[in-house]
The first five atom37 places (N, CA, C, CB, O) and aatype in JSON, in Angstrom:
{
  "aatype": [20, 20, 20, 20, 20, 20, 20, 20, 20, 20, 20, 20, 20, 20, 20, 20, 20, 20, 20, 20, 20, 20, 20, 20, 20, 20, 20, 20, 20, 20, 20, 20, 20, 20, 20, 20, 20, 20, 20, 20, 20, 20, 20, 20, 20, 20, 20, 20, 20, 20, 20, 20, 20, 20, 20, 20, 20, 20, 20, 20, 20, 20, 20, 20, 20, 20, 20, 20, 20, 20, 20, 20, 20, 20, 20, 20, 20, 20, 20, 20, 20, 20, 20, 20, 20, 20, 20, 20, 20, 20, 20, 20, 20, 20, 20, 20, 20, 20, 20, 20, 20, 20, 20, 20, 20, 20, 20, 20, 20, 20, 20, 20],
  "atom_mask": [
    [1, 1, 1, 1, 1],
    [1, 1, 1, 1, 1],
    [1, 1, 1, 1, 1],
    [1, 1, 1, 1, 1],
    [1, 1, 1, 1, 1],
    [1, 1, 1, 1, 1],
    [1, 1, 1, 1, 1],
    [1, 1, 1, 1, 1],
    [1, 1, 1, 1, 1],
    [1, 1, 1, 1, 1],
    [1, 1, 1, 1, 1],
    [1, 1, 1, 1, 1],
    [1, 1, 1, 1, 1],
    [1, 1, 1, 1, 1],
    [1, 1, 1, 1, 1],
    [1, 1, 1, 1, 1],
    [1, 1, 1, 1, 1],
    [1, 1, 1, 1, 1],
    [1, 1, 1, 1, 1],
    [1, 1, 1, 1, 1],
    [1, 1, 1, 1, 1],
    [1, 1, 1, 1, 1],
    [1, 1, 1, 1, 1],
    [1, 1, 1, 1, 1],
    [1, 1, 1, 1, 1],
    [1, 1, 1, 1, 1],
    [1, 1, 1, 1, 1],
    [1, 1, 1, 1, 1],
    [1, 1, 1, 1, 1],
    [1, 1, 1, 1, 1],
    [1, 1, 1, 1, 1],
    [1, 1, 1, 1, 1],
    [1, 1, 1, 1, 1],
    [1, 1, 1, 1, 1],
    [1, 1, 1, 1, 1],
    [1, 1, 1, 1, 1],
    [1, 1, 1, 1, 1],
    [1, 1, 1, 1, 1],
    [1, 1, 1, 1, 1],
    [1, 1, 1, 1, 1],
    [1, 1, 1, 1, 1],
    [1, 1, 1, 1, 1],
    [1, 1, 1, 1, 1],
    [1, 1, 1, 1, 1],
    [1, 1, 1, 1, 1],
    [1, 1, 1, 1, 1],
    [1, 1, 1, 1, 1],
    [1, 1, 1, 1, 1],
    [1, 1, 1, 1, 1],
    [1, 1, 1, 1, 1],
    [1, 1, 1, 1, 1],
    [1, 1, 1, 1, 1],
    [1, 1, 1, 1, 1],
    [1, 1, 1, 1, 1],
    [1, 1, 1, 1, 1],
    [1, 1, 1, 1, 1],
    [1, 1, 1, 1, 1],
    [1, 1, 1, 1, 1],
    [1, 1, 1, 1, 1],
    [1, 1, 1, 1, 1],
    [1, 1, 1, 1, 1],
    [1, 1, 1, 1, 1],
    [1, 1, 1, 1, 1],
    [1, 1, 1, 1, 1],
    [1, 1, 1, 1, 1],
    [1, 1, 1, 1, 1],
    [1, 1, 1, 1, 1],
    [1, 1, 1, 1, 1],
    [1, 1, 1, 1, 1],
    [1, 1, 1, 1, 1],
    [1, 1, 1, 1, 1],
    [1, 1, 1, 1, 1],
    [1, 1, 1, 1, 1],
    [1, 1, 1, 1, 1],
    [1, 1, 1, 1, 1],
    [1, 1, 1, 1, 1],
    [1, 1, 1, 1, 1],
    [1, 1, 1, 1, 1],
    [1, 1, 1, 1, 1],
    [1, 1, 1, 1, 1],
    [1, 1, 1, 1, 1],
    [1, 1, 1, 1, 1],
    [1, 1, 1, 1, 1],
    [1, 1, 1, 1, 1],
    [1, 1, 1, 1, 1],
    [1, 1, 1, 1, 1],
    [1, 1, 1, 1, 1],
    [1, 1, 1, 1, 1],
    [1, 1, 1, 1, 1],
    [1, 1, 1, 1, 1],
    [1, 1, 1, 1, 1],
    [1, 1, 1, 1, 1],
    [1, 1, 1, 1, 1],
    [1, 1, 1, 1, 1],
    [1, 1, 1, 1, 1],
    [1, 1, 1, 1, 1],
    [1, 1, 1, 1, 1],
    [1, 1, 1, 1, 1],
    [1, 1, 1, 1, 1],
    [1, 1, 1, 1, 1],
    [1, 1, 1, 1, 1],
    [1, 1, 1, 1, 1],
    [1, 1, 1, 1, 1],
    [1, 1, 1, 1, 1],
    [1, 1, 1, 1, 1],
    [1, 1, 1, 1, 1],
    [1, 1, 1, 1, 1],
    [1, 1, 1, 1, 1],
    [1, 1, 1, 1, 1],
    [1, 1, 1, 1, 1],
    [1, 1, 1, 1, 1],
    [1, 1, 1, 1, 1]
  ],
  "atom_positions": [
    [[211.97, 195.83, -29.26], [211.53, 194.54, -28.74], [210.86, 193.77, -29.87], [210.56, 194.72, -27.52], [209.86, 194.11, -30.5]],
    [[211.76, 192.41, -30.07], [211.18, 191.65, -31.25], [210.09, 190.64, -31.02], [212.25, 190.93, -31.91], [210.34, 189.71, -30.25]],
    [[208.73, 190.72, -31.67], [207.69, 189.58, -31.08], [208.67, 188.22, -31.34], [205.92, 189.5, -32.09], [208.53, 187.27, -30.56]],
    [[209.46, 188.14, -32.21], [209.73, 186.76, -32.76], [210.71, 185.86, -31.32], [210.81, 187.01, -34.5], [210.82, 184.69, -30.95]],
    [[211.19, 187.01, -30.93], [212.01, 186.3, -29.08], [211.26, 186.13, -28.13], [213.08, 187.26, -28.14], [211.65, 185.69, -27.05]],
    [[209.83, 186.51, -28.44], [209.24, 186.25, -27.06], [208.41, 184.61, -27.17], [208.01, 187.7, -26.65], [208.01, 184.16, -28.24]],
    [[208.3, 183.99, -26.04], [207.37, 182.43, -25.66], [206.46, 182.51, -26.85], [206.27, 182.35, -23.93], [206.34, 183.41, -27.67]],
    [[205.92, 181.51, -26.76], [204.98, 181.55, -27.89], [203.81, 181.39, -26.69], [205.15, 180.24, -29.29], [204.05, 180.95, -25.57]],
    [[202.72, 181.78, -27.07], [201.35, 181.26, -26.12], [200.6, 179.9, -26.75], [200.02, 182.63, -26.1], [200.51, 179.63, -27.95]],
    [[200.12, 179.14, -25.66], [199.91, 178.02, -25.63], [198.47, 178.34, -26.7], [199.87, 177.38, -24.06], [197.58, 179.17, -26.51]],
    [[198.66, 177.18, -28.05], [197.4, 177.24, -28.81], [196.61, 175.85, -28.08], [197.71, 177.15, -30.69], [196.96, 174.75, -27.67]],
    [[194.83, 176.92, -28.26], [193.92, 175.88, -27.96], [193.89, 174.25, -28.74], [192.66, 176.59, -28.2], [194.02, 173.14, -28.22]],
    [[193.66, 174.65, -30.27], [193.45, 173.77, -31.45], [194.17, 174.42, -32.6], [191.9, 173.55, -31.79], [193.67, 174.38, -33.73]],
    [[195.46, 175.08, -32.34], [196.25, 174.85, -33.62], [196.14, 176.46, -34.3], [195.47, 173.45, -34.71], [197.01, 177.04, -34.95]],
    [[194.84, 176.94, -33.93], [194.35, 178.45, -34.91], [194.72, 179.62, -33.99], [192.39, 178.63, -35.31], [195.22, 180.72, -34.23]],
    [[194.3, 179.02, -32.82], [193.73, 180.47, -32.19], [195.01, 180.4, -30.83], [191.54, 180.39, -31.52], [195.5, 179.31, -30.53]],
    [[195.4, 181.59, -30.14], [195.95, 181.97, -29.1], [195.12, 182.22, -27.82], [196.58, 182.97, -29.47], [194.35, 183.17, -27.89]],
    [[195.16, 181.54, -26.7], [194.2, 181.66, -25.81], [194.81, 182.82, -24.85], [193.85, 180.24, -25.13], [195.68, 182.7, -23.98]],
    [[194.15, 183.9, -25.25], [194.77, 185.46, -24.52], [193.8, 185.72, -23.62], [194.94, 186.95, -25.56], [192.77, 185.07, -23.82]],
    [[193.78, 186.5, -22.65], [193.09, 186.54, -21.55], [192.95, 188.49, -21.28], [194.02, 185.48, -20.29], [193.76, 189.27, -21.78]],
    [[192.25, 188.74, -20.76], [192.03, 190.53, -20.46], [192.39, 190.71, -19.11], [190.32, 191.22, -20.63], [191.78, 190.4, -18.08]],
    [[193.61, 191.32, -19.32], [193.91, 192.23, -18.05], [195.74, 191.74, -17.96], [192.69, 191.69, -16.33], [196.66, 192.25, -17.33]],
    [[195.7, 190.44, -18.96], [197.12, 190.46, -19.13], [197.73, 190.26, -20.5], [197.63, 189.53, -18.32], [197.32, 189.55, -21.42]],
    [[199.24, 191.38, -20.4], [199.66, 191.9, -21.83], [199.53, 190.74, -22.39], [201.12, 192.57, -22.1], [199.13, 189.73, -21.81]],
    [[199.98, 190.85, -24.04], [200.23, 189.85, -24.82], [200.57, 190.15, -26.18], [199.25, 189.07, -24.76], [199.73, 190.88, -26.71]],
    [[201.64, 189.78, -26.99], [201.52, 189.87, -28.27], [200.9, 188.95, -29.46], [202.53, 190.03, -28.44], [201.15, 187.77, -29.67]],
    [[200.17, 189.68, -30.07], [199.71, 188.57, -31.1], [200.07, 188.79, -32.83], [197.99, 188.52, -30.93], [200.23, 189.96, -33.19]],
    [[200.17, 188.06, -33.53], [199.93, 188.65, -34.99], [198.75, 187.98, -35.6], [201.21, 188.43, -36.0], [198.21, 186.97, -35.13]],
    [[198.23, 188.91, -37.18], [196.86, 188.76, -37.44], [196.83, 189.21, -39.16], [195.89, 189.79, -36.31], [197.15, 190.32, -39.58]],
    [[196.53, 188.46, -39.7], [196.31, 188.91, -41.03], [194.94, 189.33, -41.38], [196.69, 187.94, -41.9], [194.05, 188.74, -40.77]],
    [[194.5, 190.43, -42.43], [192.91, 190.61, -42.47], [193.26, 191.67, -43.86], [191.93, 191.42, -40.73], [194.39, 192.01, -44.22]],
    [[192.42, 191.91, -44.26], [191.78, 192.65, -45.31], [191.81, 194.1, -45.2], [190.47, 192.27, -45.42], [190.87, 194.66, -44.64]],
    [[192.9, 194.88, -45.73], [192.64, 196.48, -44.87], [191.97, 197.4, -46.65], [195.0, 197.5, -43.9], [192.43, 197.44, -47.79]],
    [[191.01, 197.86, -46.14], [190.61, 198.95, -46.89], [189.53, 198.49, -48.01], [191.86, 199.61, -47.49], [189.49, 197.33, -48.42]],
    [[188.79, 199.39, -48.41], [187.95, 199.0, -49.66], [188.73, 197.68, -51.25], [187.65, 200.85, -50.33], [188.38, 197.16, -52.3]],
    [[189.89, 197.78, -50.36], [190.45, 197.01, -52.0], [191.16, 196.27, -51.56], [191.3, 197.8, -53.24], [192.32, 196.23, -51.96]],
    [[190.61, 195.25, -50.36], [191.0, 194.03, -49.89], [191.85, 193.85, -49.96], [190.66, 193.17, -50.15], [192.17, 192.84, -50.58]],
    [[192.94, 194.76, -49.33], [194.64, 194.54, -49.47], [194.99, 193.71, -48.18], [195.66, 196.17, -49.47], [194.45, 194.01, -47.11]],
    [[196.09, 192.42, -48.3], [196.14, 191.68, -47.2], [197.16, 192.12, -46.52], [196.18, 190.38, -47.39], [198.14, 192.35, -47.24]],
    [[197.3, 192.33, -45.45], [198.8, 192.87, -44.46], [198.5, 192.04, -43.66], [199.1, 194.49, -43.7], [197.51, 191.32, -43.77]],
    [[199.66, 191.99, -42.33], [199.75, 191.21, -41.58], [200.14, 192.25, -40.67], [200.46, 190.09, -41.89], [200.88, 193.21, -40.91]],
    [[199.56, 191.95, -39.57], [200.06, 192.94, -38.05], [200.39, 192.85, -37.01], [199.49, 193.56, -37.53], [199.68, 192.12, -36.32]],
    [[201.61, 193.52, -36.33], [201.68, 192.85, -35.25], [201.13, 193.27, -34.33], [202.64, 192.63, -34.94], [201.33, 194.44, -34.65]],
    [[200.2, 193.4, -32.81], [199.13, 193.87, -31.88], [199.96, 193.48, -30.57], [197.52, 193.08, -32.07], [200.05, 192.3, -30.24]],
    [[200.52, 194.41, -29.89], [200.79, 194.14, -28.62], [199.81, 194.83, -27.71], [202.13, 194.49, -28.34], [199.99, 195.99, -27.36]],
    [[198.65, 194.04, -27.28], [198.44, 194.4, -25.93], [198.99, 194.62, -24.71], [197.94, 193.9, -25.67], [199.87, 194.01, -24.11]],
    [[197.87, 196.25, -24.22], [197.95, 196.41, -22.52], [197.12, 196.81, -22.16], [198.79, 197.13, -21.84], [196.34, 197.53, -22.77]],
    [[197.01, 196.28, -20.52], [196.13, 196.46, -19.7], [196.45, 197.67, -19.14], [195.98, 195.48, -18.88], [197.62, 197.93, -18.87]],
    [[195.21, 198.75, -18.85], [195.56, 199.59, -17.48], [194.28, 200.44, -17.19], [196.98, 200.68, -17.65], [193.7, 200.79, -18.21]],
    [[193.85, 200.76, -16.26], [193.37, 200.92, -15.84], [191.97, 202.09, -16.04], [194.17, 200.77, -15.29], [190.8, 201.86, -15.71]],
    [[192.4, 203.13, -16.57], [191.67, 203.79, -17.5], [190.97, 203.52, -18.73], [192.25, 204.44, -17.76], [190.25, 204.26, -19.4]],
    [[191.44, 201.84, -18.97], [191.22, 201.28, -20.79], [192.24, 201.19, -21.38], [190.46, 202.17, -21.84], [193.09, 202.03, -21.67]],
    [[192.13, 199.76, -21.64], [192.76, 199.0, -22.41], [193.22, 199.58, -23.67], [192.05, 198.0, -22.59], [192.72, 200.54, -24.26]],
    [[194.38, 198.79, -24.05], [194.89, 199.47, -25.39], [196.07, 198.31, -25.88], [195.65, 201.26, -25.07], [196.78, 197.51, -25.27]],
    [[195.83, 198.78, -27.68], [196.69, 197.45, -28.57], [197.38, 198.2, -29.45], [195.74, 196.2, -29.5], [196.84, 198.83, -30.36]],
    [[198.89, 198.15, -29.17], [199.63, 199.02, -30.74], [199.71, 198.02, -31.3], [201.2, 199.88, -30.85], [199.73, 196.88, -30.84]],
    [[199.78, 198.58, -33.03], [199.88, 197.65, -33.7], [200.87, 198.27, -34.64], [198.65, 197.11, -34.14], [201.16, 199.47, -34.63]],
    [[201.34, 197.44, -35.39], [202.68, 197.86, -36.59], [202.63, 196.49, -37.61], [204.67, 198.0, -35.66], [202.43, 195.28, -37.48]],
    [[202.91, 197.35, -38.58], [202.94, 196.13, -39.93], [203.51, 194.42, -39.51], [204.3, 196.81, -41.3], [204.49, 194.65, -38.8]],
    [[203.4, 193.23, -39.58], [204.64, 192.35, -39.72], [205.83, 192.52, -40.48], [204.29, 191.29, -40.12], [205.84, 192.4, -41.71]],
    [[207.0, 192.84, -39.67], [207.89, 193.19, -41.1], [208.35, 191.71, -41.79], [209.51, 194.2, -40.68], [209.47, 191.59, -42.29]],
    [[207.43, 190.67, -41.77], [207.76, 189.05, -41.98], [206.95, 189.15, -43.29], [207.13, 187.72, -40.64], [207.17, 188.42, -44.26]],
    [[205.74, 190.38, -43.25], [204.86, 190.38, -44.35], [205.04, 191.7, -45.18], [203.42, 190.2, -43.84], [205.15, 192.62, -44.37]],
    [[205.11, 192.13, -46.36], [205.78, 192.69, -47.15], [204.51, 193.37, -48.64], [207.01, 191.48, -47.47], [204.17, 192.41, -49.33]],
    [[204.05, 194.33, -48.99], [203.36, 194.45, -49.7], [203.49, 195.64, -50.85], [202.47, 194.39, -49.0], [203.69, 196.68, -50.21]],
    [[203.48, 195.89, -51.99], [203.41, 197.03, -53.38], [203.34, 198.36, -52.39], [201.68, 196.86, -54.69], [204.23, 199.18, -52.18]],
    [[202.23, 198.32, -51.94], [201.19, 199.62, -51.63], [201.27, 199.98, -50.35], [199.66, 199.37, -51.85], [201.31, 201.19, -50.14]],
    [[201.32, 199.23, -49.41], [201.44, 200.28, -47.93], [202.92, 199.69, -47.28], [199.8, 199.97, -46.49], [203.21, 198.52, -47.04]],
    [[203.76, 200.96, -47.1], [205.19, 200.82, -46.73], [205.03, 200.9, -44.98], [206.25, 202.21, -47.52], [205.74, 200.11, -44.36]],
    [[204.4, 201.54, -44.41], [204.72, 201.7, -43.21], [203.01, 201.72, -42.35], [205.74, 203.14, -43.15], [202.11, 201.96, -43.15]],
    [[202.61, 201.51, -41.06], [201.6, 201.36, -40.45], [201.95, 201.07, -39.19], [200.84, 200.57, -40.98], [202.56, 200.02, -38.99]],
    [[201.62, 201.93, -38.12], [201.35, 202.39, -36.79], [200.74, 202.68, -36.44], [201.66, 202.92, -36.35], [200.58, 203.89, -36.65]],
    [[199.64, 201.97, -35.48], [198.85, 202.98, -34.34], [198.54, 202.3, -33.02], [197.33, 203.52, -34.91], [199.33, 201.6, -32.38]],
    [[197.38, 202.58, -32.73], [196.78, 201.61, -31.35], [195.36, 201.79, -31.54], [197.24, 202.17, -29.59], [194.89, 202.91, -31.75]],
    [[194.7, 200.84, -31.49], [193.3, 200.65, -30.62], [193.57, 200.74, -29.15], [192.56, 199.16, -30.88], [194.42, 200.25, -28.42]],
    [[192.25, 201.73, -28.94], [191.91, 201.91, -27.07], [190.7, 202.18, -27.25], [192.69, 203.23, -25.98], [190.05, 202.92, -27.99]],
    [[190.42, 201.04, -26.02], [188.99, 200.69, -25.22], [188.89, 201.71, -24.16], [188.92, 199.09, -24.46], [189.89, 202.28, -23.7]],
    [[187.54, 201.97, -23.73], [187.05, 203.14, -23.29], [185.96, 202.51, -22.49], [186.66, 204.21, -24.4], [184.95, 202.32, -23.17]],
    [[185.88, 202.11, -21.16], [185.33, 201.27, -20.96], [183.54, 202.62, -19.82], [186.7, 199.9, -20.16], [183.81, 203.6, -19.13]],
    [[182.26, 202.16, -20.04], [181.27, 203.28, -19.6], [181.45, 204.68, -19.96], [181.2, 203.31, -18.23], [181.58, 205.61, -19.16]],
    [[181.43, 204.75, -21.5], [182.06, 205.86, -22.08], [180.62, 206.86, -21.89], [182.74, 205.53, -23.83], [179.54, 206.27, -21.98]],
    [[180.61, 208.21, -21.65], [179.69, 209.27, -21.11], [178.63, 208.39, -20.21], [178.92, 210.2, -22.41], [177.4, 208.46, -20.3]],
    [[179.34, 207.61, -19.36], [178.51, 207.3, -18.26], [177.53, 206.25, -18.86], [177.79, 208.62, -17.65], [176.45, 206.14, -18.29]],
    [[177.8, 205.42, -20.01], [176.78, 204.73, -20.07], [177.16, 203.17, -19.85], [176.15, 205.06, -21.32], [177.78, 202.62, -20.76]],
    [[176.8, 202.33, -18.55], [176.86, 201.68, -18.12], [177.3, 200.19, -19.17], [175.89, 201.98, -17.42], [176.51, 199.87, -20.06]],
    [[178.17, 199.65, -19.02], [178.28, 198.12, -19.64], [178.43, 198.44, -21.39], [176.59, 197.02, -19.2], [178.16, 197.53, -22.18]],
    [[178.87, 199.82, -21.89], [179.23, 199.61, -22.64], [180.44, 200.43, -23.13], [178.37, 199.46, -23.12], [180.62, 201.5, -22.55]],
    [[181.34, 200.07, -24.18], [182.65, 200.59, -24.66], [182.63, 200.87, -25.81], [183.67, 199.85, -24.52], [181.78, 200.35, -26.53]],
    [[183.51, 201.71, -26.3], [183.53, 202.45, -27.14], [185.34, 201.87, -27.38], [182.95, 204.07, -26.7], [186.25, 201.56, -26.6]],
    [[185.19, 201.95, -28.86], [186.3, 201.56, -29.33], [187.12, 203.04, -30.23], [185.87, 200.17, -30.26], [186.48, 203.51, -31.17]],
    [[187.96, 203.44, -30.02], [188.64, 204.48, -30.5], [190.03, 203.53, -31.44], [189.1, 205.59, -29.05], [190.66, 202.56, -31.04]],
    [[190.14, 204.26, -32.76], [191.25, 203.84, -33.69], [192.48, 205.26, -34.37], [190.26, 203.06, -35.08], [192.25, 205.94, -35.37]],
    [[193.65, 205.37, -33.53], [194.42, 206.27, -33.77], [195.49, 205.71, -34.83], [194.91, 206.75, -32.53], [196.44, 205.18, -34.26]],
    [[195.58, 205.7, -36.51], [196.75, 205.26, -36.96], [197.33, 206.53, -37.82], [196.55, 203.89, -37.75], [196.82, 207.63, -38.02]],
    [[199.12, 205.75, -38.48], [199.38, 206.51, -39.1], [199.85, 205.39, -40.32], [200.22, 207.54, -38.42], [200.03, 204.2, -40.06]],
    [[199.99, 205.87, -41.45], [200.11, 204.98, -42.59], [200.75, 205.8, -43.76], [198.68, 204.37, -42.99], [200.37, 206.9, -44.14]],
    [[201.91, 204.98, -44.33], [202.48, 205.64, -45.54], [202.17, 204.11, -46.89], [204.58, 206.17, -45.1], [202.17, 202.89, -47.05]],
    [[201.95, 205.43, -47.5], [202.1, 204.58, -48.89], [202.97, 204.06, -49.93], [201.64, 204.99, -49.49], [204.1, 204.05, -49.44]],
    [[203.0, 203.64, -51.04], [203.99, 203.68, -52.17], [204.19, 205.07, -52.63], [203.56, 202.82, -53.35], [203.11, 205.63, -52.45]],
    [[205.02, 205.87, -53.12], [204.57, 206.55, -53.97], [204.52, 206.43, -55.49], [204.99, 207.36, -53.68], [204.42, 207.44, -56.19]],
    [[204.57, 205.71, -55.79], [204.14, 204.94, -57.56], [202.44, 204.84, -57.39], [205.01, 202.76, -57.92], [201.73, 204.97, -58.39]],
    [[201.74, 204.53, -55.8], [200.04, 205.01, -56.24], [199.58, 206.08, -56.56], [199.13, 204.89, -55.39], [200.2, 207.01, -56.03]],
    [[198.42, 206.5, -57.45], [198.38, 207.64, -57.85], [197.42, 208.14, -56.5], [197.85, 207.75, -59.44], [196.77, 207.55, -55.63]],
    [[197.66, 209.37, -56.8], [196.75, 210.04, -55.43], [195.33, 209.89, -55.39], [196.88, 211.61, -55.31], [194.7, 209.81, -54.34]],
    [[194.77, 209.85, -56.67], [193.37, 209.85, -56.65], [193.28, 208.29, -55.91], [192.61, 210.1, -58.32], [192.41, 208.4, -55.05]],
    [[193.63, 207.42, -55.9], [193.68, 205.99, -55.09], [193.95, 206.24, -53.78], [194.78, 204.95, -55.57], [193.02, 206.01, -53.01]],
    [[194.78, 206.57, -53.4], [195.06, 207.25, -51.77], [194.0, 207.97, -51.68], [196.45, 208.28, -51.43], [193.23, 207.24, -51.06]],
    [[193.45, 208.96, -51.91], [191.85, 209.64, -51.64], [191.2, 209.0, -51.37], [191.09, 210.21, -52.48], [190.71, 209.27, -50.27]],
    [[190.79, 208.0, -51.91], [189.49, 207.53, -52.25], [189.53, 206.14, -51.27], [189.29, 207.28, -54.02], [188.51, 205.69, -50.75]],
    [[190.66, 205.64, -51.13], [190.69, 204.68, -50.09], [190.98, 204.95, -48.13], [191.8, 203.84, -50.73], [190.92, 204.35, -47.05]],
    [[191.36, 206.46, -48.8], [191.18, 207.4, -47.58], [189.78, 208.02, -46.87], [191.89, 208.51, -47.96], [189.77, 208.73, -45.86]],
    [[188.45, 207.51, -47.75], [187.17, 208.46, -47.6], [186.31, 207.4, -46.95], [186.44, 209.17, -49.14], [185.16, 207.65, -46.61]]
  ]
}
């Protein structure tokens, strides 16, 4: 399933996507991953359900970079986590491949 076929969501002012909780949505997002401000772009499909929320995410393959070849995971929300009222806990499951032209001591260390 390609984000690029689906509606676009209605922008407020041009920047932002007005997404709502409790219904799916895909978004993409560029940001800064790791101690060495590497820029990727990602794609985040939200879902709702009932146990806590959750967002896979996967590289943009629109965005292209030296150093990280592949990236998969999900954020999941955890909503009164050990019973403590009004608050959530955010859990981060990924998996990530590299170049291999980086040397390992760089993969370590941006791994710690």
């Amino acid at each position: 399933e390609d984000y690029r076929a689906e509606k676009p969501i209605d922008f407020e002012d041009g920047t932002a996507a007005i997404c709502k909780h409790g219904v799916p949505s895909v978004t993409r997002a560029q940001f800064a991953l790791s101690k060495f401000k590497l820029k990727i772009a990602a794609v985040h499909k939200y879902r709702p359900h009932p146990k806590g929320d959750y967002m896979i995410f996967t590289l943009d393959p629109a965005s292209s970079n030296m150093a990280l070849k592949y990236a998969k995971g999900i954020w999941y929300t955890q909503s009164n986590p050990d019973g403590k009222e009004g608050h959530t806990r955010v859990w981060l499951l990924c998996e990530l491949k590299v170049s291999r032209l980086l040397p390992q001591w760089i993969v370590d260390y941006a791994a710690s």
